[in-house]
C-alpha positions as CSV (number, residue, x, y, z in Angstrom):
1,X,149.6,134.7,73.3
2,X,147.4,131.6,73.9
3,X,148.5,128.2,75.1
4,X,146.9,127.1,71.4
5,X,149.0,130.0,69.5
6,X,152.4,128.7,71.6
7,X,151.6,125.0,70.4
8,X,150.2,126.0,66.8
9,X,153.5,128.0,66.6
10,X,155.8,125.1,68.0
11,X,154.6,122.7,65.4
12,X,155.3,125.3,62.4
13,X,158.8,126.1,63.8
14,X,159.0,121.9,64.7
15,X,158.0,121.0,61.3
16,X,159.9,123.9,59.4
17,X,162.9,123.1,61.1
18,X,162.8,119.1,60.0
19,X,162.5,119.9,56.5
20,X,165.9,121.6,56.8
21,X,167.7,119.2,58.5
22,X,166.4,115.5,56.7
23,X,168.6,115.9,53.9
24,X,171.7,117.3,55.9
25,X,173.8,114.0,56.0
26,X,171.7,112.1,54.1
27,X,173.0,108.6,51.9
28,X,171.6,107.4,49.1
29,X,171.4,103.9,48.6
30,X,173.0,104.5,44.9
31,X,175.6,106.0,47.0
32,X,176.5,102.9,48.9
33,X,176.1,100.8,46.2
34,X,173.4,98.6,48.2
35,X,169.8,99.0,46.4
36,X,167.4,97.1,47.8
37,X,165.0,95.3,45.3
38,X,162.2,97.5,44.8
39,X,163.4,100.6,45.5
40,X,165.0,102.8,43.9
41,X,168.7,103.8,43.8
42,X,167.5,107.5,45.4
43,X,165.9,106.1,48.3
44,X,168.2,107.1,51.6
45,X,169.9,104.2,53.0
46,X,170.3,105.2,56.6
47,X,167.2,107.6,57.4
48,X,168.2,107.3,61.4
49,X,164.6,109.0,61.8
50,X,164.7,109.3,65.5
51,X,168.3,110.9,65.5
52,X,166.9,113.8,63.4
53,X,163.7,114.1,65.3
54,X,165.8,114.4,68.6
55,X,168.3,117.2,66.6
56,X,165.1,119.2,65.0
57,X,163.2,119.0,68.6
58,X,167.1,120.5,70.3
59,X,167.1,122.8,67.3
60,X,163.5,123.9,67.2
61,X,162.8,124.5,70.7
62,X,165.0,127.5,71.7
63,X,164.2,128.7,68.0
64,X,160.0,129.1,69.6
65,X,161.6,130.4,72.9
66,X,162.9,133.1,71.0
67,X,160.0,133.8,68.8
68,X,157.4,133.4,71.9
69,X,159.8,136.1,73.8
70,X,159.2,138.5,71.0
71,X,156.0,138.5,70.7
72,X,155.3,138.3,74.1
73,X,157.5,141.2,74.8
74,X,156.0,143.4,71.9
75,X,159.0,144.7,71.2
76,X,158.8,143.6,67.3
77,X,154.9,144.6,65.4
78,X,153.4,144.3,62.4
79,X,153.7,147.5,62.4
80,X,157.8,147.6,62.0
81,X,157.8,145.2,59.5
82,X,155.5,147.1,57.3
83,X,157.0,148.3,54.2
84,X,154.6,149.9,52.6
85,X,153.0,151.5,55.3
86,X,149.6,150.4,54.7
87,X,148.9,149.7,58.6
């Protein structure tokens, strides 16, 4: 595996792994009962943006450890993960 293919991998895993944690925890402002003017009563009332970017990063990186060991160890193909058996 490259250096390009680790980082190109790190950023899916990075990215994939913030979509599942920024709702975890997350208040509404309807919630609250504190809507800003402008805004609607959906819009989160504490993001805490770097918090979550500090918990996806701790979450994500031994998540592309793993996945970098695999395929760097070939112990995991295409091949075995082919169904159909079209390879």
């Amino acid at each position: 595996m490259s250096v390009a293919s680790a980082l190109v991998l790190l950023a899916v895993i990075w990215f994939l792994t913030l979509f599942v944690v920024l709702p975890v925890g997350l208040r509404t402002q309807g919630e609250e009962g504190d809507v800003a003017p402008g805004t609607p009563a959906s819009a989160p009332a504490n993001l805490r943006l770097g918090r979550k970017f500090a918990l996806v990063t701790a979450i994500a990186l031994p998540l592309w450890a793993a996945v970098c060991a695999v395929i760097i160890w070939g112990g995991i193909t295409v091949r075995d993960i082919d169904i159909w058996g079209r390879m």
